[in-house]
C-alpha angles and dihedrals in degrees: 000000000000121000112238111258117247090253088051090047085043101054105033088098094064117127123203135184099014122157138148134173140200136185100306093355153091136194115187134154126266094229098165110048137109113226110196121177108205108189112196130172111246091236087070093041086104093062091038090059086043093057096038102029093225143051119184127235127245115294087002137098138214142203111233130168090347093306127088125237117214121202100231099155145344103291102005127080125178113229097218113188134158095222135078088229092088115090148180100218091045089049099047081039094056086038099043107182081346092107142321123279126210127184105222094168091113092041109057137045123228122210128196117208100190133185157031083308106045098090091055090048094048095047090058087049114043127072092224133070110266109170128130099267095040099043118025144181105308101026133145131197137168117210133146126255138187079350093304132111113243128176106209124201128195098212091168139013084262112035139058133195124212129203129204147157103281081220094075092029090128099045088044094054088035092062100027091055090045083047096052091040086056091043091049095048097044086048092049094050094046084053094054 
């Protein structure tokens, strides 16, 4: 019997196709995205604004060269993009000794929580505050849910895009999608 390959073991979290939708809402998997973590000292923050020309605030992102930087930690951002075009050799290549580049796309799992309903919804389902005034468009948090670390990102006034380890992808929809059902149909009966 042949051992799956690391690229099998890998990929074999990878969800396709998922979507799901509520009253006013959507959820639906990021299928096609690079995820790419770059760690830098603060002491070399400076070069690293110079080369990229951005580096995004606490708690904030920014768009830079077609991609978007997310705030995840002092000294780390995640370069978050949509396009293959994005990658980490390019980018250690364009940083040099600047910092320390590290492809996640196979290890984390990107969400979409899309509509004229998703703010409502989030706000029944996340630990932090993530109203309008307290969280606006751009921000970046980390909080746990269901036991699980997620980085979530308001990209527009109404989406939001959550980030979480690929090895508990299943548990994290699972819950996240049992979490948004119960959030819809408590909303629906308040309304009637």
């Amino acid at each position: 019997m042949l051992e799956p390959t690391m690229k099998e073991l890998a990929t074999s979290h990878r969800l396709t196709d998922v979507t799901d939708s509520f009253p006013g809402a959507e959820l639906s998997v990021i299928t096609e995205k690079k995820l790419i973590a770059v760690n830098f000292t603060a002491a070399r923050a400076r070069e690293f604004i110079d080369i990229l020309g951005a580096l995004p605030q606490p708690g904030k992102s920014t768009d830079c060269q077609g991609h978007h930087l997310l705030w995840t930690e002092a000294g780390q951002v995640f370069c978050f993009a949509t396009s293959a075009q994005l990658g980490e050799a390019t980018l250690q290549r364009d940083l040099g000794d600047t910092a320390y580049v590290t492809d996640l796309s196979d290890g984390w799992i990107a969400v979409s929580l899309t509509g004229e309903n998703a703010q409502t919804l989030i706000d029944h389902v996340a630990m932090p505050d993530l109203s309008v005034g307290a969280f606006e468009q751009g921000a970046v948090t980390s909080t746990l849910f269901a036991h699980l670390r997620v980085i979530i990102w308001r990209n527009d006034s109404d989406a939001f895009t959550l980030l979480s380890t690929a090895s508990s992808a299943q548990s994290f929809l699972h819950a996240l999608r049992g979490e948004l059902a119960t959030a819809a149909n408590y909303l629906e009966r308040s309304h009637v």
